[in-house]
VEXROTI-435641 format. One record per atom (N, C-alpha, C): x negated, y, z; atom name. Coordinates in steps of 0.05 Angstrom, whole numbers, plus 5000, padded with zeros to 4 digits. Example, Ala and Ser with C-alpha at 12.3 -4.5 7.8 and 13.67 -1.06 7.14 Angstrom:
! residues 2
{r {4736 4886 5156} N}
{r {4754 4910 5156} CA}
{r {4736 4934 5156} C}
{r {4743 4955 5142} N}
{r {4727 4979 5143} CA}
{r {4742 5001 5157} C}
***
This chain:
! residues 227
{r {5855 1293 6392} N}
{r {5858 1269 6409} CA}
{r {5868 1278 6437} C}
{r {5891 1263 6448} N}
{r {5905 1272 6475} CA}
{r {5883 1265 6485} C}
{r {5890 1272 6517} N}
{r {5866 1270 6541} CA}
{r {5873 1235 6548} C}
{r {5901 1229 6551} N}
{r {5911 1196 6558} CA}
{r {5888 1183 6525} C}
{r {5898 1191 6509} N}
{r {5881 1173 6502} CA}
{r {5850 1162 6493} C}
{r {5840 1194 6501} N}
{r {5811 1183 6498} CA}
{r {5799 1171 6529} C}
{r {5817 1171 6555} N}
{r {5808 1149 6575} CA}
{r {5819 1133 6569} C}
{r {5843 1116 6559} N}
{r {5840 1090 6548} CA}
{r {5828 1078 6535} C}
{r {5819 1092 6517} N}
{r {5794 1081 6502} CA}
{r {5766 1081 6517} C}
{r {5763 1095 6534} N}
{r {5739 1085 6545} CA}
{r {5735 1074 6575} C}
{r {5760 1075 6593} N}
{r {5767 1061 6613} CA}
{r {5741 1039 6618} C}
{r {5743 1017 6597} N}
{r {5726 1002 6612} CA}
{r {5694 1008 6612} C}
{r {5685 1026 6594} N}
{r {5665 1032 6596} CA}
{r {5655 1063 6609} C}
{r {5665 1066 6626} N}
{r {5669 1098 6635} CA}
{r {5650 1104 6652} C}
{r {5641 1087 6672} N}
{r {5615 1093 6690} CA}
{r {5590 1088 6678} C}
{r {5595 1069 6652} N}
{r {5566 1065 6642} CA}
{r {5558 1090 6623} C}
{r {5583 1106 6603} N}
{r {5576 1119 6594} CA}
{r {5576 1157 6612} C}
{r {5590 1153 6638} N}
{r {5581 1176 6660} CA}
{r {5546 1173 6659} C}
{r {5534 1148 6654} N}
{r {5498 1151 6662} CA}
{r {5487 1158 6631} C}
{r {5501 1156 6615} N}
{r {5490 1160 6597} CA}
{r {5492 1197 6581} C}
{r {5522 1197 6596} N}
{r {5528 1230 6587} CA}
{r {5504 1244 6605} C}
{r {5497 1238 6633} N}
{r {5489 1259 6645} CA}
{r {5454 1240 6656} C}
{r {5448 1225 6632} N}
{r {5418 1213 6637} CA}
{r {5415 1200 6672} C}
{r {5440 1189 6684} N}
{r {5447 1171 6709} CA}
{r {5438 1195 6729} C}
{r {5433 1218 6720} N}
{r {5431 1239 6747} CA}
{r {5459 1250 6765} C}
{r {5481 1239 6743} N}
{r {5509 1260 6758} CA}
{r {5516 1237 6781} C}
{r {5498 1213 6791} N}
{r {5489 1196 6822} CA}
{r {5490 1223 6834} C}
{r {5461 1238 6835} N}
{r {5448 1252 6846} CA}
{r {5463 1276 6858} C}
{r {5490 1283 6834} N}
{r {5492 1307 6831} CA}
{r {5517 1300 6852} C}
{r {5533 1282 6856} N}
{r {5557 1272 6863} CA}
{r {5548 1261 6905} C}
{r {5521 1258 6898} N}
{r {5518 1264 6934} CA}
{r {5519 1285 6943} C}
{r {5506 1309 6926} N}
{r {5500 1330 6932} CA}
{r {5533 1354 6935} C}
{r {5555 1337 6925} N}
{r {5579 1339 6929} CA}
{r {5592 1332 6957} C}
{r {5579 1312 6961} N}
{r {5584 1303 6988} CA}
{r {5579 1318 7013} C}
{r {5548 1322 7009} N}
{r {5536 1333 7030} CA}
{r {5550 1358 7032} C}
{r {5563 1380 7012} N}
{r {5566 1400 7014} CA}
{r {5599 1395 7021} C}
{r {5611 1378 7025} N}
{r {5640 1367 7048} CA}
{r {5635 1362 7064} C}
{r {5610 1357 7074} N}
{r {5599 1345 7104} CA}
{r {5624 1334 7119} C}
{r {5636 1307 7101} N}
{r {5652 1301 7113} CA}
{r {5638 1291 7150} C}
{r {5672 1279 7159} N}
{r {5668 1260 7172} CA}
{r {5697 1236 7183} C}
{r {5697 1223 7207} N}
{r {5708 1198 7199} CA}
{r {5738 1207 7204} C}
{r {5745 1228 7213} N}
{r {5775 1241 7212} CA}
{r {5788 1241 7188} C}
{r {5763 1257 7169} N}
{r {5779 1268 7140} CA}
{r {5794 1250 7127} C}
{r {5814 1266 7113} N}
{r {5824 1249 7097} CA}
{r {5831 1266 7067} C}
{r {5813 1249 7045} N}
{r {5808 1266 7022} CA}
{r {5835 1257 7008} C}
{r {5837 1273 6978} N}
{r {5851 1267 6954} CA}
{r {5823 1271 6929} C}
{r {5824 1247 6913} N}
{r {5802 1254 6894} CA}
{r {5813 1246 6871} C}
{r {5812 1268 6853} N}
{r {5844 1282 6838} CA}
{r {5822 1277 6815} C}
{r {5839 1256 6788} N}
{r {5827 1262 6765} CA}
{r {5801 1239 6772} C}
{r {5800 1226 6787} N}
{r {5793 1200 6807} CA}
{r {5780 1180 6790} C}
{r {5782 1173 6768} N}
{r {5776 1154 6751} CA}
{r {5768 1123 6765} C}
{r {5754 1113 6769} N}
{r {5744 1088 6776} CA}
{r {5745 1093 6806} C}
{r {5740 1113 6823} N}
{r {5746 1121 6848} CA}
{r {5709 1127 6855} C}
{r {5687 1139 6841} N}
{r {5660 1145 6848} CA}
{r {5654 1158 6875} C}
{r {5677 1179 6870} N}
{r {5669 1193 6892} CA}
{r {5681 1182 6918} C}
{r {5704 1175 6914} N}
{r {5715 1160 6941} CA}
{r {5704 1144 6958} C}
{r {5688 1130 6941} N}
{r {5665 1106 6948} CA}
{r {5645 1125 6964} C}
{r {5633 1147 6950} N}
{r {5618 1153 6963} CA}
{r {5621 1174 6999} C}
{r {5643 1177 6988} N}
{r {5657 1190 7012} CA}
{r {5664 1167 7042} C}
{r {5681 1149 7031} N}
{r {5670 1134 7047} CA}
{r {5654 1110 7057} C}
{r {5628 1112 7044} N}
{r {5594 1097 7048} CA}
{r {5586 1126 7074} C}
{r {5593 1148 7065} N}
{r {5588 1172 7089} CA}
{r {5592 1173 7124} C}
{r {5626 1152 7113} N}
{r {5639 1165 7140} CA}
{r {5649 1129 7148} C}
{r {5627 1115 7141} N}
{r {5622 1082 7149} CA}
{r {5651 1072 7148} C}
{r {5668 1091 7117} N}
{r {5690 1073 7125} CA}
{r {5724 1079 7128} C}
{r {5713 1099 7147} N}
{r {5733 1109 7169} CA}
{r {5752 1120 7158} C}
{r {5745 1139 7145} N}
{r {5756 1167 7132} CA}
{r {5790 1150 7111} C}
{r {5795 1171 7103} N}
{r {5817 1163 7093} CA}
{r {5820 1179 7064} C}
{r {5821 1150 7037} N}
{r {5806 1166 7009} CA}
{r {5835 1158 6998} C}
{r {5841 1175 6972} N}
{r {5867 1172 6959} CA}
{r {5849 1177 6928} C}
{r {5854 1154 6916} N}
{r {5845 1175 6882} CA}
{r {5876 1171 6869} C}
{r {5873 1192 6848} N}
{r {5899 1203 6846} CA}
{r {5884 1208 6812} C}
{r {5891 1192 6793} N}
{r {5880 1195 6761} CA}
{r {5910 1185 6744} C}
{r {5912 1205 6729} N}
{r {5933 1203 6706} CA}
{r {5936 1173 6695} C}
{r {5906 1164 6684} N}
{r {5908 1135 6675} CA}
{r {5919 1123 6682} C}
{r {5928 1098 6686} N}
{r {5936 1080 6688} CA}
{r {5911 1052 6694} C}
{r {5896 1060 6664} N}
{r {5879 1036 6656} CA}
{r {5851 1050 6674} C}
{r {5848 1070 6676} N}
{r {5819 1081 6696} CA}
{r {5830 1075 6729} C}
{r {5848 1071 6739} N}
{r {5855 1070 6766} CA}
{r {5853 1028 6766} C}
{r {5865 1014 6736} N}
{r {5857 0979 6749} CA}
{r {5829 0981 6743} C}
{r {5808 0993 6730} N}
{r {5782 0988 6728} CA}
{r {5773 0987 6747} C}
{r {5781 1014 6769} N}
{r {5770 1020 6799} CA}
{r {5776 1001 6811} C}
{r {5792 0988 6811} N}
{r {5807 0968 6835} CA}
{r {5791 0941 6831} C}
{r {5778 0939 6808} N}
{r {5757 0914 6809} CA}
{r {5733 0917 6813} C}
{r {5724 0939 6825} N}
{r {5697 0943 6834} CA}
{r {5708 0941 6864} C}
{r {5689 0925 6876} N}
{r {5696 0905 6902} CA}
{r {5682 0932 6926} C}
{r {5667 0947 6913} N}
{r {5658 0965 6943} CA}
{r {5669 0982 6957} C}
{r {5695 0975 6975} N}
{r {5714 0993 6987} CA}
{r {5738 1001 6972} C}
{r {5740 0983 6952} N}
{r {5771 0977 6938} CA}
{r {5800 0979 6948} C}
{r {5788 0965 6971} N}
{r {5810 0953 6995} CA}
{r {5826 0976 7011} C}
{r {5799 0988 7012} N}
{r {5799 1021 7031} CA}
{r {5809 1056 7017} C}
{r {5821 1035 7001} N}
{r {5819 1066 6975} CA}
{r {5850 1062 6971} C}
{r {5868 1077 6980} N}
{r {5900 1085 6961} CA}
{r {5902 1091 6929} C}
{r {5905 1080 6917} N}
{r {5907 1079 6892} CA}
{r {5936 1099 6875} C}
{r {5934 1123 6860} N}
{r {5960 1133 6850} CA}
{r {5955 1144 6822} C}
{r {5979 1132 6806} N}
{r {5972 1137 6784} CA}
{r {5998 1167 6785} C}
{r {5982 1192 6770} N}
{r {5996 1212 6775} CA}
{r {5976 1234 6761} C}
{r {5985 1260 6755} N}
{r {5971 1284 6741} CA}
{r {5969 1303 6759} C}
{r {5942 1313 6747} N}
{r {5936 1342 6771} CA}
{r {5960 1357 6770} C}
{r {5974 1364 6755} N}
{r {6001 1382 6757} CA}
{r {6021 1371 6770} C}
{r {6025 1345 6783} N}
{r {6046 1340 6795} CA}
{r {6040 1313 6815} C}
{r {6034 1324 6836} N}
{r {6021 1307 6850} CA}
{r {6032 1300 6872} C}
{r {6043 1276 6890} N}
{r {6067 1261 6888} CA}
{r {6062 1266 6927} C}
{r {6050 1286 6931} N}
{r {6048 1282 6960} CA}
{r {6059 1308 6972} C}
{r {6061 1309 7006} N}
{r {6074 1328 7011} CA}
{r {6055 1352 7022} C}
{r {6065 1377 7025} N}
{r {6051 1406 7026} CA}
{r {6032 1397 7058} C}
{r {6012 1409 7047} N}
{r {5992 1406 7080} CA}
{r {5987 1373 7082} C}
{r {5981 1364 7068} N}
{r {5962 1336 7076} CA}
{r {5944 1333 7072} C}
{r {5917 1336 7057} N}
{r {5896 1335 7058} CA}
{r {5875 1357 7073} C}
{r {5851 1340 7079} N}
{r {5832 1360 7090} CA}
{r {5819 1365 7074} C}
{r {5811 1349 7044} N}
{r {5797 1361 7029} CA}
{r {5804 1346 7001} C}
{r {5803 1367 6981} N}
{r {5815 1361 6947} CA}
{r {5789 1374 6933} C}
{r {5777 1335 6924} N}
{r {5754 1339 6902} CA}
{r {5756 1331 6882} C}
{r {5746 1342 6860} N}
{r {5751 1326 6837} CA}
{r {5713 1342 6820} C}
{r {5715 1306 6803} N}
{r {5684 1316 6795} CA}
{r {5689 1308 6762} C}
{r {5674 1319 6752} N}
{r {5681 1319 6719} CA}
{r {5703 1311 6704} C}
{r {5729 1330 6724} N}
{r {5754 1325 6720} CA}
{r {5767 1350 6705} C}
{r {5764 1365 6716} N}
{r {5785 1394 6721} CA}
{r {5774 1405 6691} C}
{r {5752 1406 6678} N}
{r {5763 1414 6651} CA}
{r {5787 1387 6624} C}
{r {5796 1370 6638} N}
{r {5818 1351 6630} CA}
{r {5843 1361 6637} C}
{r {5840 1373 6651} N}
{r {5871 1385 6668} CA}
{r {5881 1399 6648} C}
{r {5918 1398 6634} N}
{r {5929 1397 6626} CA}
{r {5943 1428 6626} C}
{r {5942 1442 6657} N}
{r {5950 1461 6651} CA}
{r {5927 1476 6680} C}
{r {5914 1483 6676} N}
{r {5889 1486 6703} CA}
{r {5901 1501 6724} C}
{r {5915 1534 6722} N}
{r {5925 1540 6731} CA}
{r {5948 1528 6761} C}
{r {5972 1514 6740} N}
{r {5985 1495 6753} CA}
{r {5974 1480 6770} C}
{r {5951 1461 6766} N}
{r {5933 1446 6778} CA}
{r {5922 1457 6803} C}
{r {5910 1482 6804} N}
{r {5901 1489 6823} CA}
{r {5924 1501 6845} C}
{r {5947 1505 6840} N}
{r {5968 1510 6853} CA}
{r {5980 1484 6867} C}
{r {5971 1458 6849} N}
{r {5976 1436 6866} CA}
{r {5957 1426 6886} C}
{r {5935 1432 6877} N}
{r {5907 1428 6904} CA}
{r {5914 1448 6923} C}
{r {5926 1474 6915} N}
{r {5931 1486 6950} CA}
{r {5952 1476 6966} C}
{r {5971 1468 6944} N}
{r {5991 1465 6952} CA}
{r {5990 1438 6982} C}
{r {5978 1420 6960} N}
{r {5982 1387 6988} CA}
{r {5947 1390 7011} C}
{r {5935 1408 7006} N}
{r {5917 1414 7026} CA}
{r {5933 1433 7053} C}
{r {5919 1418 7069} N}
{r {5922 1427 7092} CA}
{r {5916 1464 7100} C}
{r {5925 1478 7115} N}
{r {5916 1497 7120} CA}
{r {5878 1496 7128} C}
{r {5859 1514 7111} N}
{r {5840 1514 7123} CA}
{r {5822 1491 7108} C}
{r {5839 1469 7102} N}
{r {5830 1452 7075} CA}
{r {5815 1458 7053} C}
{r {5796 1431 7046} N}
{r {5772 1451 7042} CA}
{r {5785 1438 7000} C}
{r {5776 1453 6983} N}
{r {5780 1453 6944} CA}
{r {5740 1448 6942} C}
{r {5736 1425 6934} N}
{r {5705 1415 6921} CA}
{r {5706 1416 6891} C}
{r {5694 1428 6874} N}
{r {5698 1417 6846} CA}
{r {5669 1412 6840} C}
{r {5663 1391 6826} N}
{r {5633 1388 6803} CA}
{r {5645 1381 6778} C}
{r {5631 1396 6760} N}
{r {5635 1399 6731} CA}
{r {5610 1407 6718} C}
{r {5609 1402 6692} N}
{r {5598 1413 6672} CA}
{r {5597 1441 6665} C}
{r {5571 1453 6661} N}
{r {5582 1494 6659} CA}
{r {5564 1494 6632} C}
{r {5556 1526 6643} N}
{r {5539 1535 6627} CA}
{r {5514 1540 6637} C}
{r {5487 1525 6619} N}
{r {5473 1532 6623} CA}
{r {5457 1560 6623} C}
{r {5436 1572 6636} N}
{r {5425 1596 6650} CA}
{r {5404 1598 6630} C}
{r {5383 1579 6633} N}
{r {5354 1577 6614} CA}
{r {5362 1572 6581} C}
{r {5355 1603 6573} N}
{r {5355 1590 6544} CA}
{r {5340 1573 6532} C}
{r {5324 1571 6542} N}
{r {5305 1543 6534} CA}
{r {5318 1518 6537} C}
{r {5330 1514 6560} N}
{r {5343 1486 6572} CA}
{r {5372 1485 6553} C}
{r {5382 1512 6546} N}
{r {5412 1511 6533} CA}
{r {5407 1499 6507} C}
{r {5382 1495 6490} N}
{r {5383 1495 6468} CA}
{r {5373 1468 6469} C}
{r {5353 1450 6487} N}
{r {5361 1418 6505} CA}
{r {5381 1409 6508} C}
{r {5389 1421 6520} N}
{r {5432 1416 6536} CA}
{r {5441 1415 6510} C}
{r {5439 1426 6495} N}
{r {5458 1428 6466} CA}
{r {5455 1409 6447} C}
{r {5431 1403 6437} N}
{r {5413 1382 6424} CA}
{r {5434 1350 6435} C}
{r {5418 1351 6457} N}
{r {5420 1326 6469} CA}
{r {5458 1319 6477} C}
{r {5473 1345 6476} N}
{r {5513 1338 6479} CA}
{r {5513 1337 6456} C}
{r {5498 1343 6425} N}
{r {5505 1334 6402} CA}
{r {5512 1307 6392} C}
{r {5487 1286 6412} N}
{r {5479 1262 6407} CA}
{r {5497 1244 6428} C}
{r {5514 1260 6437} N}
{r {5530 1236 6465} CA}
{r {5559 1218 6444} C}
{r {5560 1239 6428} N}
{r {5584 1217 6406} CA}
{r {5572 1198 6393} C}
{r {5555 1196 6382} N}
{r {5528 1174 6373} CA}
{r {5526 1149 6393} C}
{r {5517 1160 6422} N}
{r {5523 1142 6442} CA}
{r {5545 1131 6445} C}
{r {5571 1139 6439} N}
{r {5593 1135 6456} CA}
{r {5594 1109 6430} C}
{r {5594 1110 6403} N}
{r {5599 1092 6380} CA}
{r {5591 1071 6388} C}
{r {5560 1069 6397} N}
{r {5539 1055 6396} CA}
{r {5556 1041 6429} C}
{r {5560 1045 6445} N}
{r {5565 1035 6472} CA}
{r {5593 1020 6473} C}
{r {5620 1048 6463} N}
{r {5643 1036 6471} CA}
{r {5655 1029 6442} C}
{r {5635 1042 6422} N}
{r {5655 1038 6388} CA}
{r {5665 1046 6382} C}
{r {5664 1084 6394} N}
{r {5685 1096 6385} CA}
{r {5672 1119 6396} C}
{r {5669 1143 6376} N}
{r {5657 1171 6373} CA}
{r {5668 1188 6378} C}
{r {5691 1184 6376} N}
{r {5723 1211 6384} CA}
{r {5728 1211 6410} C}
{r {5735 1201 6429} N}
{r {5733 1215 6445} CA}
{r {5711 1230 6461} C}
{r {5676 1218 6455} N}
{r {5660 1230 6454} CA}
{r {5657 1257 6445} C}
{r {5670 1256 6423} N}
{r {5668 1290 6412} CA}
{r {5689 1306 6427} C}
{r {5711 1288 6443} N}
{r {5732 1311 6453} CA}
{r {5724 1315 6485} C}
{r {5708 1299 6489} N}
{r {5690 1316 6518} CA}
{r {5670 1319 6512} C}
{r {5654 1326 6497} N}
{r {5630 1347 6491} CA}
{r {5650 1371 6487} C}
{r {5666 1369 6472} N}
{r {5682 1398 6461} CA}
{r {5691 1405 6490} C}
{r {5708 1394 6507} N}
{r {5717 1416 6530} CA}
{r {5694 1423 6548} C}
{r {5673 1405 6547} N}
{r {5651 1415 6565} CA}
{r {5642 1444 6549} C}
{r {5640 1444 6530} N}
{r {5644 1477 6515} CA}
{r {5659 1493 6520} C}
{r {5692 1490 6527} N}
{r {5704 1496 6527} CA}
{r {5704 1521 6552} C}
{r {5702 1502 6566} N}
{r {5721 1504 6592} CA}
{r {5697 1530 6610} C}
{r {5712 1546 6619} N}
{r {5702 1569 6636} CA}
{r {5672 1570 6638} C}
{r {5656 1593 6641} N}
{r {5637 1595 6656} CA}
{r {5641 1598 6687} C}
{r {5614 1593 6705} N}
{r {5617 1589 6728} CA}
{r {5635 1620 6745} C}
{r {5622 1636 6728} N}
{r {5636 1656 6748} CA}
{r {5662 1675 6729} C}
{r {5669 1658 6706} N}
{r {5702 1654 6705} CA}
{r {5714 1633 6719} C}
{r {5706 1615 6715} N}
{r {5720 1587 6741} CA}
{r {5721 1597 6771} C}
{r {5707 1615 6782} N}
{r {5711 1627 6809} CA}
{r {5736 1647 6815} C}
{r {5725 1663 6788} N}
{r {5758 1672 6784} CA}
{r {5779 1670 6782} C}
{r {5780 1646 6767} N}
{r {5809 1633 6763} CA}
{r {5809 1621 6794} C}
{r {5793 1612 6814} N}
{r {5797 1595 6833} CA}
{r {5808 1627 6854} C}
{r {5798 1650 6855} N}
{r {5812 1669 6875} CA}
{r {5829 1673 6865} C}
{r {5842 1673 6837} N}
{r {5870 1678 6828} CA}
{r {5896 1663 6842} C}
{r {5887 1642 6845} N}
{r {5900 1622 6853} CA}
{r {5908 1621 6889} C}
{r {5897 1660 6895} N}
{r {5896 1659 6925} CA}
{r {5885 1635 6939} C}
{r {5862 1621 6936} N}
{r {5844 1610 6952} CA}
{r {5815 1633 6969} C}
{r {5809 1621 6983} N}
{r {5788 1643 7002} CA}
{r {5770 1631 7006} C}
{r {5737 1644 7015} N}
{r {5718 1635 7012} CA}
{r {5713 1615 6991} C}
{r {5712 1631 6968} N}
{r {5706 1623 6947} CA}
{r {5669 1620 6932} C}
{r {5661 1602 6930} N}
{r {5631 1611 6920} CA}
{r {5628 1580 6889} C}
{r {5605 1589 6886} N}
{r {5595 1561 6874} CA}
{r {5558 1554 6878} C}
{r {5547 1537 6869} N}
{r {5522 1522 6866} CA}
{r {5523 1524 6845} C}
{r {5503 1532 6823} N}
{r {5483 1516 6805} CA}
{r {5470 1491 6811} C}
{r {5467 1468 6803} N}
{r {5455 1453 6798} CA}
{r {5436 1454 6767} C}
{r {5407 1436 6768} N}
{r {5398 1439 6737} CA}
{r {5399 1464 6724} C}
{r {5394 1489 6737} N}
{r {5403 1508 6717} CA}
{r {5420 1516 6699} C}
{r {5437 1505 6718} N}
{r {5476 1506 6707} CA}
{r {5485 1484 6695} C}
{r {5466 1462 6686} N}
{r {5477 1444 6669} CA}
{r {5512 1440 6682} C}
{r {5505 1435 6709} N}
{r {5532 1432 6726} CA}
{r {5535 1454 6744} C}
{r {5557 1459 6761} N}
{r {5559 1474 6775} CA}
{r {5583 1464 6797} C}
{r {5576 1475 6830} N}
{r {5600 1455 6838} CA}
{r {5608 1488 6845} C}
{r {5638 1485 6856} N}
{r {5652 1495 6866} CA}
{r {5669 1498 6890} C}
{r {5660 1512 6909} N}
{r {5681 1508 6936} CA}
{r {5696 1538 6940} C}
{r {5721 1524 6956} N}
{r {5742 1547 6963} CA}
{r {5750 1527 6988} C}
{r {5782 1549 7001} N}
{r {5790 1537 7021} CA}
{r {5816 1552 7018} C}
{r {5836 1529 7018} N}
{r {5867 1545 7036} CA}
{r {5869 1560 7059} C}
{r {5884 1586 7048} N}
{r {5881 1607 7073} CA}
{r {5890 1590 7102} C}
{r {5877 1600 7128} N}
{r {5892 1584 7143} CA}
{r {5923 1610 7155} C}
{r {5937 1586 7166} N}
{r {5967 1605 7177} CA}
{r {5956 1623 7192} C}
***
């Protein structure tokens, strides 16, 4: 199943089944994203892979507003879902476009986040060449994603319980496949400290990450060198 089409199929149900993939804690996990941007009312983000626009919202509920939010999601049908949720709709640039080719110019953002996006990305590499690219010098790279869990006790929980999220997805949106094709890249996709790697490959600096949950998630920060 392509990546376009398992968000059209779940487009309209996409934030209800975000509470259900991550038991309504990836709220919790997605402030804790915030706090660690410590934005404020200057910035001006890109939130890449953007879906309904979660984080944008939350970014600016932070900065009362001010700040300046762009979501930037391949979809089509996940960017009109966002645009009918009325909380700061108005305040949000809307672009439909792919992490690999992203329609803005070199050095404009202060900060490029994306949250349970970047294992969707098409060609990751590429991708992360485009987040340095339209960041500003000194511009800060946020990622939250899904990893690997630490506790073997909790991994064999974590595992159990991503068995049963295609079950949910039938039961919610009526359709089990694309459920199974994001449980599968959440498998997939890097451990935390291969994802760091690939992120200094990419000549980014001050590079680290967070555990969250004992890895269930893990966020990720870097920064474009400055001139």
């Amino acid at each position: 199943m392509e990546t376009k089409e398992v968000f059209n199929s779940v487009a309209s149900k996409y934030d209800i089944m975000n509470d259900v993939m991550s038991m309504g804690v990836h709220r919790y996990w997605k402030e804790l994203m915030i706090d660690w941007l410590s934005p404020h009312e200057e910035m001006k983000i890109i939130d890449v892979a953007g879906g309904t626009g979660d984080i944008s919202r939350r970014f600016l509920k932070r900065v009362n507003g001010k700040g300046k939010a762009i979501v930037c999601d391949p979809n089509e049908n996940m960017v009109e879902v966002g645009k009918r949720i009325k909380q700061y709709s108005n305040d949000i640039e809307w672009v439909v476009a792919p992490a690999e080719q992203l329609p803005f110019e070199d050095n404009t953002f202060d900060a490029y986040l994306v949250s349970f996006g970047v294992r969707n990305f098409s060609d990751l590499k590429k991708s992360l060449q485009e987040a340095k690219r339209v960041l500003k010098p000194g511009g800060r790279f946020l990622c939250l994603e899904f990893s690997k869990v630490k506790n073997e006790s909790l991994s064999k929980v974590y595992n159990l319980y991503s068995s049963l999220i295609p079950i949910f997805g039938k039961v919610i949106v009526g359709d089990e496949e694309p459920y199974k094709y994001l449980t599968r890249t959440i498998r997939e996709f890097p451990s935390q400290e291969e994802f760091l790697e690939i992120i200094k490959s990419s000549d980014f600096v001050t590079v680290d990450y967070r555990n969250l949950f004992n890895g269930v998630v893990a966020m990720h920060s870097a920064e474009k060198k400055e001139l």
